[in-house]
Structures are given as structure tokens and as C-alpha cells.
C-alpha positions in Angstrom: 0.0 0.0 0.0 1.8 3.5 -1.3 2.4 5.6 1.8 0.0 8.9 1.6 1.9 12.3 1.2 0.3 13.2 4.8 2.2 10.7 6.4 5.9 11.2 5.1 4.6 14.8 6.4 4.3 13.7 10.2 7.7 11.8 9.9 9.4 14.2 8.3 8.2 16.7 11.0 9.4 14.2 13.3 13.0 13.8 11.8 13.4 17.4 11.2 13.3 18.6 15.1 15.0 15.4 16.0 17.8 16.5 14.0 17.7 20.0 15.0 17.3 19.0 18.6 20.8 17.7 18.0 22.7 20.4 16.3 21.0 24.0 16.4 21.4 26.7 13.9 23.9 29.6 14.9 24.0 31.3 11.8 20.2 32.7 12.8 20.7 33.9 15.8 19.1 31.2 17.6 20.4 27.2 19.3 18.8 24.6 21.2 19.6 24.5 24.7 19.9 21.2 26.8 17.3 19.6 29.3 18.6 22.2 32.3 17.1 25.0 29.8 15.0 23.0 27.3 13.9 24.3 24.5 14.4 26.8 21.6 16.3 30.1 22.7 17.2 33.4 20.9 20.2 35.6 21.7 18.5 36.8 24.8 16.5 34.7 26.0 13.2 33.3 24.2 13.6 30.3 25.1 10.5 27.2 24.6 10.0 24.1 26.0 11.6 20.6 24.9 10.2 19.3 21.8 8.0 22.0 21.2 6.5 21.3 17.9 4.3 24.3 16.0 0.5 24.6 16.7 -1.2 25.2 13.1 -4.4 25.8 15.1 -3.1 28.5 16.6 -1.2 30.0 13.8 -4.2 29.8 11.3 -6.6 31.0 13.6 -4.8 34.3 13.4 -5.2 34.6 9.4 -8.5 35.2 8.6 -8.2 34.3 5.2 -8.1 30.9 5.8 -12.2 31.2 7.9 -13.5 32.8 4.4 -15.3 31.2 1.7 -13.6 32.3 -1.0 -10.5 30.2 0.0 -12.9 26.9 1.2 -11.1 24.0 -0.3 -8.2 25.5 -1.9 -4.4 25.6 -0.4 -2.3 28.8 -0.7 1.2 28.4 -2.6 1.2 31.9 -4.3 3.1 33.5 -0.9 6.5 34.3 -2.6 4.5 37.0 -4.6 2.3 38.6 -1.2 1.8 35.8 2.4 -1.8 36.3 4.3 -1.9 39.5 6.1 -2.5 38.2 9.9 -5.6 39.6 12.4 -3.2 42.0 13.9 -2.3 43.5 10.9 -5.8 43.3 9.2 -7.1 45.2 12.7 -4.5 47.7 13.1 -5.0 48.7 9.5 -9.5 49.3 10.2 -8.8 51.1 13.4 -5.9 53.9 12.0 -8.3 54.1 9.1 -11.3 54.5 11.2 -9.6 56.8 14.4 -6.6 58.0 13.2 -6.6 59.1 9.4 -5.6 62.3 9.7 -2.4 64.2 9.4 -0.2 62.7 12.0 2.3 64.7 14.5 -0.5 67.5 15.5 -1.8 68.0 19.1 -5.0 67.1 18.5 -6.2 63.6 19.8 -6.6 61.3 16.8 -3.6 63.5 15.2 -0.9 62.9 18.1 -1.7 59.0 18.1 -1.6 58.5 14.6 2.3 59.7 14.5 2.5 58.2 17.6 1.8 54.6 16.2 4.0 55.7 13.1 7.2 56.2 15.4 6.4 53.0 17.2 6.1 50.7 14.1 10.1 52.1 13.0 10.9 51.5 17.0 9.5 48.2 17.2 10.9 47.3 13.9 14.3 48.3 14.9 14.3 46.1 17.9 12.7 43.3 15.8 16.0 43.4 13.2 18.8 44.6 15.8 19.0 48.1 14.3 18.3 51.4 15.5 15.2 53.0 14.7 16.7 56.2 12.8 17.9 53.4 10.6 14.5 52.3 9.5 13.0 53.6 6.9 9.6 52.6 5.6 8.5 53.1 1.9 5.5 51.7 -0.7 7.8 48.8 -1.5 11.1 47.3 -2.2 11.6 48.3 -6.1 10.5 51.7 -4.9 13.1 51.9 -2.1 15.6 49.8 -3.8 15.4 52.5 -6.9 15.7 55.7 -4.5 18.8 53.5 -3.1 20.7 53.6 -6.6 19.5 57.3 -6.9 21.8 58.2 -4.0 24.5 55.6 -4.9 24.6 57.7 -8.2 25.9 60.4 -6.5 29.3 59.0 -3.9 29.9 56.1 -7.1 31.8 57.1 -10.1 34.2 56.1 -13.0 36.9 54.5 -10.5 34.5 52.5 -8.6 33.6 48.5 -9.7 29.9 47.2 -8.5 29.4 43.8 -8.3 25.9 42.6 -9.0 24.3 38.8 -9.3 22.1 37.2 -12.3 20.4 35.7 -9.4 18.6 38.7 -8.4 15.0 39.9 -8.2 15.0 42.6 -11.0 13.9 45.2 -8.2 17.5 44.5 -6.5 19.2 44.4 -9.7 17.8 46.7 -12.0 17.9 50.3 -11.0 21.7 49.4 -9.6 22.8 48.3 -13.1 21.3 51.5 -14.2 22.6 54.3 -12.1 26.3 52.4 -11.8 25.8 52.5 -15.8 25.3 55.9 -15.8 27.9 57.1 -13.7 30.1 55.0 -15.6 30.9 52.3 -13.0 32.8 48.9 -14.3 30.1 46.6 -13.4 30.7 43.1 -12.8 28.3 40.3 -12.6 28.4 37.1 -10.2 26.7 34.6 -11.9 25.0 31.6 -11.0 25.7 28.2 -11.9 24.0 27.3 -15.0 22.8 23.8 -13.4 22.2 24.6 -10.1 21.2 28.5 -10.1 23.4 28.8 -7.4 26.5 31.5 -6.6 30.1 29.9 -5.5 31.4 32.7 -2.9 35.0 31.8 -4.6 34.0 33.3 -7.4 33.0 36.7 -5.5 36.2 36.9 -3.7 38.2 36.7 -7.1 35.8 39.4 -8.2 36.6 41.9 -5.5 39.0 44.2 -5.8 40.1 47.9 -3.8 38.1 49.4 -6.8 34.5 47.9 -5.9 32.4 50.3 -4.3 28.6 48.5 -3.5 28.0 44.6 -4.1 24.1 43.9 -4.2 23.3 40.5 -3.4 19.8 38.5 -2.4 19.6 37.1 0.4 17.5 34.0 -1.0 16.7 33.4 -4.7 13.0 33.9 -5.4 13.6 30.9 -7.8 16.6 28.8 -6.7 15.3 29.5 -3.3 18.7 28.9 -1.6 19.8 31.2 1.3 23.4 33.0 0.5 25.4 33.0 3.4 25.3 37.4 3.3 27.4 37.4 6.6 30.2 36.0 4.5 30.0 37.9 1.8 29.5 41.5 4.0 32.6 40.6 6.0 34.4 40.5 2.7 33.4 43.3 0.8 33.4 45.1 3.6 36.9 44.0 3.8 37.5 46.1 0.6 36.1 49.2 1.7 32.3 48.2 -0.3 29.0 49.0 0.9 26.8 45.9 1.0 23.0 46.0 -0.1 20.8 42.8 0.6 17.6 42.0 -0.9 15.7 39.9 1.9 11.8 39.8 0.5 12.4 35.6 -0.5 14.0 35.0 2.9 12.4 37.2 6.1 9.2 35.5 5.1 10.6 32.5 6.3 13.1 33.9 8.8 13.1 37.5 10.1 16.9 38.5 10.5 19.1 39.8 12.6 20.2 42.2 10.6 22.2 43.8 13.1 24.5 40.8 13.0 24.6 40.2 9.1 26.7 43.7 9.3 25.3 44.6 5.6 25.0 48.7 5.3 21.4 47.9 3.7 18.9 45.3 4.3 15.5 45.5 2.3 12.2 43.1 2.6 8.7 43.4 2.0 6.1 43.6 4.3 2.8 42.5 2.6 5.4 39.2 1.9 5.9 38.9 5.6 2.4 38.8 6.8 2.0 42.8 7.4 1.5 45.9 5.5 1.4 46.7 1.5 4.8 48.4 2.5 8.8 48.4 1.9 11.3 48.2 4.9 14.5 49.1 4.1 17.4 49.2 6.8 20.2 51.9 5.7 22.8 51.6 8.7 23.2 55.2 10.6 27.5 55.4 8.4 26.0 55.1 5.3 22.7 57.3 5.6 25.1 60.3 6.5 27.0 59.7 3.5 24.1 59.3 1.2 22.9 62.4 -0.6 19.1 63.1 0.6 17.1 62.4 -1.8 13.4 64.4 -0.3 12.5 68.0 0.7 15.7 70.0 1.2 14.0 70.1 5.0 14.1 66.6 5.4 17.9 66.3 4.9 18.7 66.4 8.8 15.6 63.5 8.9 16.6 60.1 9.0 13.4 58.5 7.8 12.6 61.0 5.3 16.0 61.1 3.9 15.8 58.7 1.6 11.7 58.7 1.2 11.3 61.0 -1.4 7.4 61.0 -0.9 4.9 61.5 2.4 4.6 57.8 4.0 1.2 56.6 3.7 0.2 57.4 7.6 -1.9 54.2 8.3 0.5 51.2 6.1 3.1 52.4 8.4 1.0 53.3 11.5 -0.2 49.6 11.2 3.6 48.2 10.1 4.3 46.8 13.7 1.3 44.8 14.0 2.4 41.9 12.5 4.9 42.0 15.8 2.2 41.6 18.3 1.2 38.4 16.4 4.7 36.9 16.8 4.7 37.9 20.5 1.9 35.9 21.2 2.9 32.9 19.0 6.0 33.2 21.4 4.4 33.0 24.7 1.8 30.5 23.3 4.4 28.1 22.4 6.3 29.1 25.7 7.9 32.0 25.2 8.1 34.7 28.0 6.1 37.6 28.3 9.1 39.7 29.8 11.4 38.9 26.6 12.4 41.6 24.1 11.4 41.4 20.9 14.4 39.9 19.1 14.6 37.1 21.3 11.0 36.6 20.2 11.5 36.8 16.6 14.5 34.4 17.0 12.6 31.9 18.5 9.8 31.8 16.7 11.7 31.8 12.9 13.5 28.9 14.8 9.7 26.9 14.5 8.8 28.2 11.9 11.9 26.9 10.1 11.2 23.5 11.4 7.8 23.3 10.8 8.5 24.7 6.6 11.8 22.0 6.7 9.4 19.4 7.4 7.5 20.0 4.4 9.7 21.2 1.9 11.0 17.6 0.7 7.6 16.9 -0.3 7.5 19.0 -2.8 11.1 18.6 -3.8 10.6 14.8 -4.1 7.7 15.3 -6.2 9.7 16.9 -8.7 13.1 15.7 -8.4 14.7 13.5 -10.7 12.2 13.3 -13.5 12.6 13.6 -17.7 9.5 15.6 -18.0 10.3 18.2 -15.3 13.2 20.3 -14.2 13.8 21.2 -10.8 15.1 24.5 -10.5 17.6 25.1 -7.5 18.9 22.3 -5.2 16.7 18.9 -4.9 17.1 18.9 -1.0 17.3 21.2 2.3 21.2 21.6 2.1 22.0 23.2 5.0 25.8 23.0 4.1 26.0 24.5 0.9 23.0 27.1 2.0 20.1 26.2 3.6 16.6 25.9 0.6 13.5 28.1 1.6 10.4 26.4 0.6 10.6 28.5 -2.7 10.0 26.1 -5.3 10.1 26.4 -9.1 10.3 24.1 -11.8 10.6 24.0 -15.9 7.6 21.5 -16.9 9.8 20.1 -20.5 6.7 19.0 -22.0 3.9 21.2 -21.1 3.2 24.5 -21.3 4.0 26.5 -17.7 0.9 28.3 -17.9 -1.4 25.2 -18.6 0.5 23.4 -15.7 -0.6 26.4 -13.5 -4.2 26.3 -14.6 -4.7 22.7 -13.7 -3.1 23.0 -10.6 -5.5 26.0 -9.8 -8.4 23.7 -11.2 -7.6 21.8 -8.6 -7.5 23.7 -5.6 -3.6 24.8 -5.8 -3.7 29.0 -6.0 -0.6 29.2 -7.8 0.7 30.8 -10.9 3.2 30.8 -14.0 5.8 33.8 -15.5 9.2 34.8 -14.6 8.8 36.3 -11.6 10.7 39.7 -12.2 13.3 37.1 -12.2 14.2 37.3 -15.8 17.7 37.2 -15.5 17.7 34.1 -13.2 16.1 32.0 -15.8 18.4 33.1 -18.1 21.1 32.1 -16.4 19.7 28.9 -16.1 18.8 28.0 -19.9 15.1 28.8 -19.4 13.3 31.1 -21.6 12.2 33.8 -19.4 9.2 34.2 -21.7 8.1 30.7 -21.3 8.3 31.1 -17.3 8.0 28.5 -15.0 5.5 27.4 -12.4 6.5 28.2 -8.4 4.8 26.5 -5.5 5.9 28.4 -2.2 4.5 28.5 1.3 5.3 29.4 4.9 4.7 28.6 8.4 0.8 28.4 7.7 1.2 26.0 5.2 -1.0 22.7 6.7 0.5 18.7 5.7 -2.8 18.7 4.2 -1.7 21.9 1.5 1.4 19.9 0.6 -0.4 16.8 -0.1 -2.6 18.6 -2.1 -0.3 19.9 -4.3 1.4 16.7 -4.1 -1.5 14.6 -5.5 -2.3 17.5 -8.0 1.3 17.9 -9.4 0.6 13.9 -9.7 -2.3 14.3 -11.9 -1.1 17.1 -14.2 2.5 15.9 -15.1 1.9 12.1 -14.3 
């Protein structure tokens, strides 16, 4: 009797704490601690109880999308391109709109706590990602930030300076870099992938660098390959070089909010609508680097670290709400046995700790359902791979003979919301021997994703490529 997807879910769930009850995971800020302090704990405390495994109850009951009728009977893989916004964010968002949508930073009532809420989404931000919070700056997203970023670059970068750029990029990260270093007349360089894995060898960066380069932009995770680059690394030797560092984080924080504080890099960007919040950007420009940047708003703004590089007025209520989305992961800390009294970070640590072993779990479903196969080709690595960088549950594949698009539309047909295209990751393909026009078809989930969405899409990628 074939074993049922489900099933390999619970023992892989199983086997994945097991083996993370044995080793823990420095690199994110985060270990298991033995039986006289059992459980999960962050840099400063967070710590859970032994064997702690993730409630879905819990977690799902906090996304209301899942209660509505519209989503009855269907599984969620489109989160790479926007997650589920949670209760807290969803609530947040109806009450600034409803109490506090006025112009912010006046005396009156509704006035003074509408900026109030706007200064404590950067502050609670900043403790969330080990920053400061004049280092925060929030914007409508992260090609909008990312292209005021290369604005400014425009103007300390010149002729003598090299910028080193990936074909494994999102084309927001990528892009308006090439552009403005094009402009200036940089020498750019490009780190490319491996054409059979999509994935970057950091020998190759090293042999790139030179006292010439000036920025390196690099993603964090691959919104295709879905491996995580080990940015630490590579910040430590660029910076090494006298570069400035800029990391695209939308594919990883998702999965794993970081510490940027410890990854060192002078930039850090993500999405918030991808990390269960606000249809905003977050970008982190370290307190060196935002003095030596030109401003780029009002002439007013330039002794204003928020606005500096914000060319527009925020929208008042996306960033009044911004922080919401923290008050959810606070209380899936202390459900799971976090403490009340720890800070933020420590929270944050601990619960992308579960979250990551509750996603690990899963993952190899849907990378044995594609692996190895004449009629499909996996894109990116085939397993987890912790040693050569850990895979987010990003998952993309070449069907060889069927059209992308009519695999996505019998996968949708059959309760899998999921898509086809390139993914703004046009160069990635490339790089890879895929037609960027063709596109590909990408499954990806996080934390919220039930055994019961895997084997789903299991069962369905079954019945459309045999």
C-alpha cells in the first residue's frame, strides 16, 4: 500500500526537530539549549520548552483568510508573490483608518496618536531586526526603495569604482543598480550563478573583489533557486574592501526575520505584505551610510533620517499599522512558551526557529515530487542543504513538456492558487537555460502551510505531469 503524502509529512516533521534538537542553527541567531534549559532560545532569552513542535491551530486561527469562503477548499502556494496578512495587521489597519486618518504629528487627539503609532512601528521594527530605529525607513515597497537607493548611490559612485551585482537577483534589487552604476560610468561586474544549479560559488565573489568595488548587491534567497546566501560572509568580505553591501531579503524574512544587526550589511530590504504585514517596503540603511548618502526628499528633510531617503509623504496608516504583525509573533512566542518579559528579538528568534522546522518538514515533499524526472526540471537544489545554504520552501520548476501556464491552470483547477511567468526574475532564468518568456511554475508556502496543502499539491502535481 503506497504511503499517503500526509504521512511522510508527520515523519518528516518528526525527523526534522530530531535533527535540530541535535545540532542547532547559529547562523540565525538562535540554538537549542539542553534539558537544564530546554527548548528553543534566541540571543536573549526566548527560550521554549523541549520538543516544542508548531500549533497550526493556533497560527491559522490568526489569518483570517483561511475562515472565508472564497479560500474553502483551496491551499495557498502563491506567498512568494504577497503571504496572508494576519488579524493584527488586518485590525490595526481598520482602526488607523477608522480613528486616526488624519495628518499625523499634531496635538490634536486622533492627530498625536496617529504619528505616535508611526514612530512606534520604526521603534518596534528596529528592535525586531537589531538596528536602530533612525535606521529604518519605511516606503510603498522594495523596487520603490531599492530605486531611490541607486539614486543616492549615483551620487558617492563614479568612473573608478567597480559594483558587483548577481544574475540571481529579483529585477527590483538588480535593475535600477545596473542602471545608475551604468550611468555614472561604474565597471560593473556580474556574479553569476551556476547554469545547473542557479546557485553562486562565494570563490567566485572573492576573485571578483578588488580595492576598486564600491557596493555589491546581493539576495539574500533566490525567489527561484530558493537557496539562502550565506550574506554574513559575503558582507565581511566586501566590507573587507572598503564596499557598501545591499541585501535583498523579500524571498527569505518571510521564512526567517533576520538579525540584521548581525549580518553587518549597510542595507537590508524586505517586503512587508510578503511577511504577513502591510502593503509596504522596509528598508534598513545603517546610521554610516545614511550620512554619507545624498538626501534624496524635501531639502528640510535632509537632517531627517526617515525621510531622507523617502522622497514621498509615508502613507500614515500602512506604516501606522507596520508593527502589528509583531504583536502576532509575540503571542505565537508565549503560546508556544515564550516569556512575556522577553524583548522582541529574542522573540523573533525563536519563533523563525519553529517556523523553520515546521517549513523543513515540508519542503521535501515537494522537492521529491519533482526531483529526478525527464519531463520536469527542478530549478535550484533537490534537497534542504543546509551545508551549501540552507533551501527556503521556494520552489520552481521547468515542466519540458507542457506548457508552464497550462500546468498552473490545472493546478488552480484543482484547488492549488498558484501561478506561472518569470517572476521579475528574468535574468535568473536566463542564467539557467530557461526562456524567461516561457516562465516556469512556483509552489511556495510558509509557516501556515498545513500537511494537508502539501499533499494537495502533491497529489495534484501527480495528476497534471503524471
Amino acid at each position: 500500500m503506497p504511503v499517503r503524502p500526509e504521512w511522510r509529512v508527520i515523519v518528516a516533521l518528526s525527523a526534522t526537530l530530531a535533527e535540530f534538537s541535535r545540532v542547532g542553527v547559529g547562523r540565525m541567531g538562535w540554538a537549542w539549549v539542553g534539558s537544564d534549559g530546554a527548548g528553543w532560545q534566541g540571543r536573549k532569552g526566548g527560550r521554549y520548552r523541549d520538543g516544542v513542535q508548531l500549533d497550526l491551530d493556533f497560527v491559522r486561527s490568526n489569518f483570517p483568510a483561511f475562515g472565508r469562503p472564497i479560500n474553502e477548499g483551496q491551499s495557498f502556494f502563491e506567498n512568494a508573490g504577497g503571504s496572508f496578512a494576519c488579524r493584527h495587521t488586518i485590525d490595526a489597519l481598520t482602526e488607523y483608518y477608522t480613528d486616526f486618518k488624519v495628518q499625523p504629528f499634531s496635538e490634536f487627539e486622533s492627530s498625536r496618536r496617529g504619528g505616535e503609532l508611526m514612530d512606534r512601528s520604526r521603534e518596534r521594527w528596529a528592535e525586531a531586526l537589531g538596528v536602530e530605529a533612525r535606521e529604518v525607513v519605511f516606503g510603498p515597497s522594495t523596487s520603490a526603495n531599492t530605486y531611490v537607493l541607486a539614486l543616492a548611490f549615483a551620487d558617492v559612485l563614479g568612473p573608478g569604482n567597480e559594483v558587483i551585482v548577481t544574475n540571481q537577483d529579483h529585477e527590483a534589487n538588480t535593475g535600477a543598480i545596473r542602471r545608475a552604476a551604468e550611468r555614472v560610468g561604474c565597471v560593473i561586474k556580474e556574479w553569476k550563478i551556476d547554469p545547473d544549479t542557479g546557485l553562486l560559488d562565494i570563490a567566485e565573489f572573492e576573485a571578483l573583489l578588488s580595492e576598486r568595488t564600491g557596493l555589491v548587491t546581493v539576495p539574500h534567497a533566490s525567489n527561484i533557486v530558493g537557496s539562502e546566501n550565506d550574506v554574513t560572509r559575503i558582507t565581511q568580505l566586501a566590507h573587507g574592501v572598503g564596499a557598501r553591501v545591499i541585501v535583498d531579503g523579500v524571498s527569505f524574512a518571510p521564512h526567517s526575520l533576520p538579525d540584521v544587526g548581525t549580518i553587518g550589511a549597510d542595507v537590508y530590504l524586505f517586503s512587508l505584505y510578503k511577511t504577513y504585514s502591510v502593503h509596504q517596503g522596509l528598508m534598513v540603511v545603517r546610521a554610516g551610510l545614511m550620512a554619507e548618502l545624498p538626501n534624496q526628499s524635501h531639502f528640510f528633510n535632509d537632517s531627517v533620517a526617515d525621510k531622507r531617503l523617502n522622497p514621498a509623504g509615508p502613507d500614515h496608516a500602512q506604516v501606522g499599522s507596520a508593527g502589528a504583525v509583531l504583536d502576532y509573533i509575540e503571542a505565537f512566542h508565549q503560546h508556544h512558551g515564550g516569556s512575556a518579559t522577553d524583548d522582541v528579538r529574542a522573540a523573533v528568534a525563536s519563533v523563525s526557529a519553529l517556523w523553520r522546522a515546521h517549513e523543513d518538514a515540508l519542503t521535501p515533499l515537494l522537492l521529491d515530487a519533482l526531483a529526478d524526472r525527464d519531463d520536469v526540471r527542478l530549478l535550484g537544489p533537490a534537497t534542504l542543504d543546509a551545508v551549501a545554504g540552507h533551501r527556503c520552501p521556494t520552489v520552481a520548476f521547468s515542466p519540458l513538456a507542457q506548457d508552464p501556464r497550462a500546468v498552473a491552470h490545472a493546478l488552480v483547477e484543482r484547488g492549488v492558487q498558484t501561478s506561472s511567468g518569470h517572476y521579475y526574475a528574468a535574468r535568473v532564468l536566463d542564467g539557467l537555460g530557461v526562456d524567461p518568456d516561457r516562465g516556469v511554475v512556483r509552489l511556495s508556502f510558509v509557516h501556515y502551510t498545513s500537511p494537508d496543502d502539501v499533499a494537495r499539491a502533491v497529489d495534484a502535481l501527480r495528476d497534471v505531469i503524471g
